[in-house]
N, C-alpha and C positions, 0 to 999 in steps of 0.2 A: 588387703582387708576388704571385706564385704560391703558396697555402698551402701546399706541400710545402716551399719555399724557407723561407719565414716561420717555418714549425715548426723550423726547422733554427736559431734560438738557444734556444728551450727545450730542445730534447733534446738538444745538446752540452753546454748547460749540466746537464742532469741528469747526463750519459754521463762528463764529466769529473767532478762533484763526486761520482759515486758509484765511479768509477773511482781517485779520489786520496782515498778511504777517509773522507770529510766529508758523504756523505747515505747512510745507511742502507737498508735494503731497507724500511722503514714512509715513510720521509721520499719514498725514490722513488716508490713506489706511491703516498701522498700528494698529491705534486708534481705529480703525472702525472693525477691525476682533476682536479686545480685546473685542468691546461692544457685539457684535455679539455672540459671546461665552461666555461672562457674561449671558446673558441676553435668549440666545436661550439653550445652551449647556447644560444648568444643566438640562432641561428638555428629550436631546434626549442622552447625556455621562454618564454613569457610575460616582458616584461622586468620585469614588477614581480618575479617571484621570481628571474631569471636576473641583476638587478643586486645584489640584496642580498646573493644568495650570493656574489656576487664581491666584493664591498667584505669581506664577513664576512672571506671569504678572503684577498684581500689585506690585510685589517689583522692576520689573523694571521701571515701570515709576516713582514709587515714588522715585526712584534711578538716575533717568533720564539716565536711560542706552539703553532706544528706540529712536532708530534715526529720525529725521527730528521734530524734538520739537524745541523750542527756546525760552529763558525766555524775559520779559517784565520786563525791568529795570524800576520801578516804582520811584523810585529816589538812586542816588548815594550813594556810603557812605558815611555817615556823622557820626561825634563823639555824644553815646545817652548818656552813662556813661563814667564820666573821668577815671573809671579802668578798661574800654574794647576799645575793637578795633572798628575801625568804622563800620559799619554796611549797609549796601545798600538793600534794598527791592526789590524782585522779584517776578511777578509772574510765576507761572511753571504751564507752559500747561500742560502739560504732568500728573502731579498730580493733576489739574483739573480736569483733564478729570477723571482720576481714581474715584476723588470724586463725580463727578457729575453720573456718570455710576455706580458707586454702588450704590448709592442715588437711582437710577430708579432700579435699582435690589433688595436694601431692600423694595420700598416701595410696591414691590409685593410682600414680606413675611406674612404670621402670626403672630399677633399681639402676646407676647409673654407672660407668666403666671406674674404675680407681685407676689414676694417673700415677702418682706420685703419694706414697702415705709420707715419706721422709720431708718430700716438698712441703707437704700439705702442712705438717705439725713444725718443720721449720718457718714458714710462712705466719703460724698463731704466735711461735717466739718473737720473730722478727716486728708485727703487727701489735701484740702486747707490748712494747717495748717502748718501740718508738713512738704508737700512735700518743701518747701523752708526754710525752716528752717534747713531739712540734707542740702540739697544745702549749705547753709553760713555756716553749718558746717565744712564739706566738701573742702569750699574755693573756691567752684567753682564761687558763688557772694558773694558781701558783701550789706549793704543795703544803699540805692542810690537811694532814693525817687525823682519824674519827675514828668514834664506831657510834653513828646516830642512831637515836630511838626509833623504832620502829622498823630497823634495818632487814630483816626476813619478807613481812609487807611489800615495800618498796621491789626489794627481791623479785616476788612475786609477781608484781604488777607489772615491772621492766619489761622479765623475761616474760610472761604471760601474754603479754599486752603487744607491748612496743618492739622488742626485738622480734618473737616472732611472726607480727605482721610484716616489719620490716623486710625482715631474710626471705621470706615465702614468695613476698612481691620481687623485690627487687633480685634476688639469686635466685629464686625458685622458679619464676614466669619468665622474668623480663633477661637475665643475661643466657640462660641457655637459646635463647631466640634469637641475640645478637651475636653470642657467639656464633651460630651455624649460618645466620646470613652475612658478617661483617669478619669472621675470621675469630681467633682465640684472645688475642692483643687487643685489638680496636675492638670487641666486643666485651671485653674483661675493661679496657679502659672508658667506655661510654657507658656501660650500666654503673661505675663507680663514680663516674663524673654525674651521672643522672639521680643519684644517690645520692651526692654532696648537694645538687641543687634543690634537694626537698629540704636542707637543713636551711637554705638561705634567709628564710624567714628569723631565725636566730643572730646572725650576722655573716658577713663575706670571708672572715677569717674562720668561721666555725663549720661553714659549708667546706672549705677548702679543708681543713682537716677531715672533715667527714669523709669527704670523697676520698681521702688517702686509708682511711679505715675501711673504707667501701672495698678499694682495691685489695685491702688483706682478706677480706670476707669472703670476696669473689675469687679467690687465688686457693684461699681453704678449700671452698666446696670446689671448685677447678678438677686442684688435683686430688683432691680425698673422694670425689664424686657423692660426699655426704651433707646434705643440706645441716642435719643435725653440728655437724664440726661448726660451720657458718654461725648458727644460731649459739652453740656455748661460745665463741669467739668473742661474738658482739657485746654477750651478756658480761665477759670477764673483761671486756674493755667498761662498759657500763659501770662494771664494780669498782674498777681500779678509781674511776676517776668520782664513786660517788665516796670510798672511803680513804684516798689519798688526796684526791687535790679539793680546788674550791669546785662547790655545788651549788646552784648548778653553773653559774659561771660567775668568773671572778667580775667583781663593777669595777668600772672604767675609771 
């Protein structure tokens, strides 16, 4: 796809969230050097400084620790499961942006070799299966079958938002770079372990699940060499557990 084309989800995405009064004139200017350097930088930096600065970057926005962002309270909190806490829907520009600006960076990559498709979609059964299953092991949910209001929304914003900034960073950037300098193994299992430690902020049992859903994600795109496989992956583990189990997590 044509870079001019490709630029066209970051800069809508800046043009509306600064436009419906949720990125600031600091957050735009911001945003706008992050894509800038996604997008120009790998061509004219060194990758050793031109990938650091991008993970730095995108773990801050996906951290929302760059200024002049502001979330979009899509609806309040409301009770989804009777054995978790309320829950309120947000959108985050800020990780928008990230996703949509990787978007237009991978879609200028090379299409990538296919290992293994039988692996690959054995690997989504195996991953859908189990990853909720340690979960209720674990305690983290128990199972609490729904179909909550607003369920397409939430959809939406998951997969829009949070999976695929998620997948782009972490399987898009970060494991093919460890794969090739660390090996297939230690670089499959370090981007999932690095994976699980962005959830830690939630808890140490919820990062350690993570990481084990990291490793099914990175094993999809592995052997399917399709980032897109990675991304419905995440989104159909996201689904299982926001209309099977408790949401978003069971209290203690």
């Amino acid at each position: 796809m044509p870079l001019h084309l490709r630029l066209l989800f970051p800069v809508l995405t800046l043009a509306l969230g600064t436009g419906l009064g949720f990125i600031e004139p600091l957050g735009l200017l911001l945003g706008s050097l992050f894509v800038l350097l996604l997008l120009a930088g790998e061509r004219h930096l060194p990758n050793r400084l031109w990938l650091p600065l991008i993970l730095l970057g995108g773990i801050a926005l996906a951290a929302h620790l760059v200024p002049g962002f502001s979330p979009w309270q899509l609806w309040q909190p409301r009770l989804i499961s009777a054995d978790a806490a309320p829950y309120g829907l947000r959108l985050s520009w800020d990780k928008l942006l990230l996703g949509t600006a990787l978007l237009a960076w991978w879609l200028g990559q090379p299409r990538r070799p296919v290992v293994s498709l039988k692996q690959a979609w054995l690997t989504c059964l195996i991953t859908l299966v189990l990853v909720p299953l340690l979960a209720i092991a674990l305690g983290l949910v128990a199972w609490q079958p729904k179909w909550p209001q607003g369920l397409l929304l939430w959809l939406a914003v998951n997969l829009g938002v949070a999976v695929l900034a998620e997948e782009l960073l972490f399987r898009g950037v970060l494991q093919p770079t460890l794969v090739k300098r660390l090996g297939t193994w230690p670089g499959l299992l370090l981007t999932a372990g690095l994976f699980g430690a962005a959830h830690l902020p939630f808890s140490t049992l919820f990062a350690a699940v993570a990481a084990c859903a990291g490793l099914g994600y990175g094993l999809a795109f592995h052997y399917s060499g399709r980032i897109s496989l990675a991304i419905a992956l995440h989104a159909a583990v996201n689904l299982v557990h926001f209309l099977l189990l408790s949401y978003p997590l069971r209290l203690a």
